[in-house]
C-alpha positions in Angstrom: 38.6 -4.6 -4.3 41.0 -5.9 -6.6 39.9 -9.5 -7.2 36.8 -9.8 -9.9 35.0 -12.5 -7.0 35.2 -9.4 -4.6 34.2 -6.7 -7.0 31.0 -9.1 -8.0 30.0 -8.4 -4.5 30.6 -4.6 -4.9 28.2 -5.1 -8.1 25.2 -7.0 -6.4 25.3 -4.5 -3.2 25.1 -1.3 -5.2 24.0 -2.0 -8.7 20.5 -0.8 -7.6 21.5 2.7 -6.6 23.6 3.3 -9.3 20.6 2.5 -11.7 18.6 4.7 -9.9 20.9 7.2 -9.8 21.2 7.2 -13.5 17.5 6.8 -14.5 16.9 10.1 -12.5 19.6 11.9 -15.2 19.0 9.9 -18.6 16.3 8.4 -21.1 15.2 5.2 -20.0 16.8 3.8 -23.2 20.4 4.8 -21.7 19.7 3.6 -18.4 21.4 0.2 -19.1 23.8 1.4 -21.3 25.6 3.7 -18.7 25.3 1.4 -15.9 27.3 -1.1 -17.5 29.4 1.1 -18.8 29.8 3.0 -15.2 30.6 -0.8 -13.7 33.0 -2.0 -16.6 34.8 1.5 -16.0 34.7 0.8 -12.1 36.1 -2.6 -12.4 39.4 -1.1 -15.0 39.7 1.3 -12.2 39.1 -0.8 -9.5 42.7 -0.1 -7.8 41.7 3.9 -7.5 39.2 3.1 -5.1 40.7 4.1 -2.0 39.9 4.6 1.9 38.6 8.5 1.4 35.9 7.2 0.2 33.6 6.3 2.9 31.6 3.6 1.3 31.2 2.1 -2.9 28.4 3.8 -3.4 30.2 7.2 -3.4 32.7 6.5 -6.0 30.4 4.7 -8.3 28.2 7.4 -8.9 31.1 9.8 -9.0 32.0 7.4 -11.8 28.8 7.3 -13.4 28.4 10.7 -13.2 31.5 11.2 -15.3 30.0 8.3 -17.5 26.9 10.5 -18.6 29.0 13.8 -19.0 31.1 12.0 -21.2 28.6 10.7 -23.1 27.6 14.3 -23.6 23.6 13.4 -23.0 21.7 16.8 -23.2 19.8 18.1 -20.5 17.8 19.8 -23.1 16.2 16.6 -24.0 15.1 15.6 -20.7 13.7 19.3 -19.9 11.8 18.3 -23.1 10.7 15.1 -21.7 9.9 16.8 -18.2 7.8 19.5 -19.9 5.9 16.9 -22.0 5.1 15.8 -18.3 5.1 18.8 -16.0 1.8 18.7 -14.0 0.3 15.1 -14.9 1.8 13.6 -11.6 -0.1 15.5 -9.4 -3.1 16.1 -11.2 -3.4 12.0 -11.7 -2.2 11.4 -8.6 -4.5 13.9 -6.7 -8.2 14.1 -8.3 -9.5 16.4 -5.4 -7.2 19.1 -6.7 -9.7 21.3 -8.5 -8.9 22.2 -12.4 -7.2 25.7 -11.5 -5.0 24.4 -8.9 -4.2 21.7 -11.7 -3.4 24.5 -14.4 -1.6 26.5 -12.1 0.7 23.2 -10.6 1.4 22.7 -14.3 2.7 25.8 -15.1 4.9 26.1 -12.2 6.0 23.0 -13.2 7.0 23.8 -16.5 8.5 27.2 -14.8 10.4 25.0 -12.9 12.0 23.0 -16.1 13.3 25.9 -17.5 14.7 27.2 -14.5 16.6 23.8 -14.0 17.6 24.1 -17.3 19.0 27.8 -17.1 20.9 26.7 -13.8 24.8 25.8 -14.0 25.3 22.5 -14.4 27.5 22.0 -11.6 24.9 23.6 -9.4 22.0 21.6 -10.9 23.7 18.4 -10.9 24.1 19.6 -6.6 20.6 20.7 -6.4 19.5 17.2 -7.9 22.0 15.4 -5.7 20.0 16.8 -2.7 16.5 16.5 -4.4 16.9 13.2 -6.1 19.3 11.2 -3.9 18.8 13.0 -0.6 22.5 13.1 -0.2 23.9 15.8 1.9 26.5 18.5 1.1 29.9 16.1 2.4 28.5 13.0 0.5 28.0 14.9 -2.4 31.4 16.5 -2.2 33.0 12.8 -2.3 30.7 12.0 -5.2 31.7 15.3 -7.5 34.9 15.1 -5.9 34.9 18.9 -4.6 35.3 20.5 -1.1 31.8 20.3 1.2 31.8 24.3 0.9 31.8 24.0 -2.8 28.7 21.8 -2.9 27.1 24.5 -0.3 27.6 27.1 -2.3 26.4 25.9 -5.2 23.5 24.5 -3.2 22.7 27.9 -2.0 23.0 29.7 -5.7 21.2 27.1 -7.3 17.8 27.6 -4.4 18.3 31.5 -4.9 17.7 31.3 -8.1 14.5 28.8 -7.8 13.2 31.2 -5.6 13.2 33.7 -8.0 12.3 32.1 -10.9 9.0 30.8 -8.9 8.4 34.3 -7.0 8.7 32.3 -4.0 9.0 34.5 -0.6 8.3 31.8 2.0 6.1 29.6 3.6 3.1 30.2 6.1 2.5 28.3 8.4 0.5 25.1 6.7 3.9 24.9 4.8 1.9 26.7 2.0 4.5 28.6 -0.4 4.2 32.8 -0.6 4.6 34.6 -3.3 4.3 38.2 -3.6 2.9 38.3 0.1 -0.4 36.3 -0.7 -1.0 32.7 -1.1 
């Protein structure tokens, strides 16, 4: 990957995650931004890319990950944006829920948003990598550049404490989440 021809190619096959990757974790004015940034970086760096990393994809969001902590974007303004938000998906994209189930969905979703926002980021940046990206514990050890067991750990404190921020005790069996007991 050290030839710009060959790193072109590296651009077109993965410049679509990356962006998504980023617009799950910035404003969509940024979005741009650290994508090219995250690919300039890439290419300088090109020569570090090496053969423990399983596939591009990896290391460019490991880089663009560093991109956006460098740039020091605050999670507190997109907790803001997601509570400005919290509930309208599914009561927009669901009219048959009925107007409690709507108040209630919103206020666990705002519950939610300040739990995310009180987590560690190391273990919400983990717990997004598995929500948002569907990555598993190894990938996202390559991506953050830490052991699998450091990802599963984090994984694991980051659900405890969901759980208890939402009072959630389990599911029956319609996949309906307890709490307290009761549905």
């Amino acid at each position: 990957m050290v030839d710009p021809p060959a790193f072109a190619l590296i651009f077109d096959r993965h410049a679509a995650i990356v962006r998504r990757f980023v617009a799950r974790r910035v404003t969509a004015e940024d979005i741009d931004d650290i994508v090219a940034e995250t690919f300039r970086i890439a290419f300088e760096r090109r020569a570090a890319f090496g053969e423990h990393y399983p596939t591009a994809d990896h290391w460019l969001l490991g880089v663009a990950g560093n991109v956006i902590r460098r740039r020091q974007r605050s999670w507190t303004r997109h907790a803001a944006a997601m509570r400005r938000l919290s509930g309208r998906a599914t009561a927009d994209l669901d009219p048959l829920l009925s107007v409690p189930q709507r108040l209630d969905a919103s206020a666990q979703a705002a519950l939610l948003v300040d739990t995310l926002e009180q987590l560690r980021p190391d273990d919400r940046e983990v717990l997004l990598l598995v929500a948002w990206e569907q990555l598993t514990p190894t990938e996202i050890g390559i991506v953050l550049d830490v052991p699998a067991a450091t990802v599963r750990t984090r994984l694991h404190r980051a659900r405890q404490q969901i759980r208890q921020a939402l009072g959630a005790t389990g599911a029956d069996e319609d996949g309906e989440v307890m709490t307290d007991g009761k549905r």
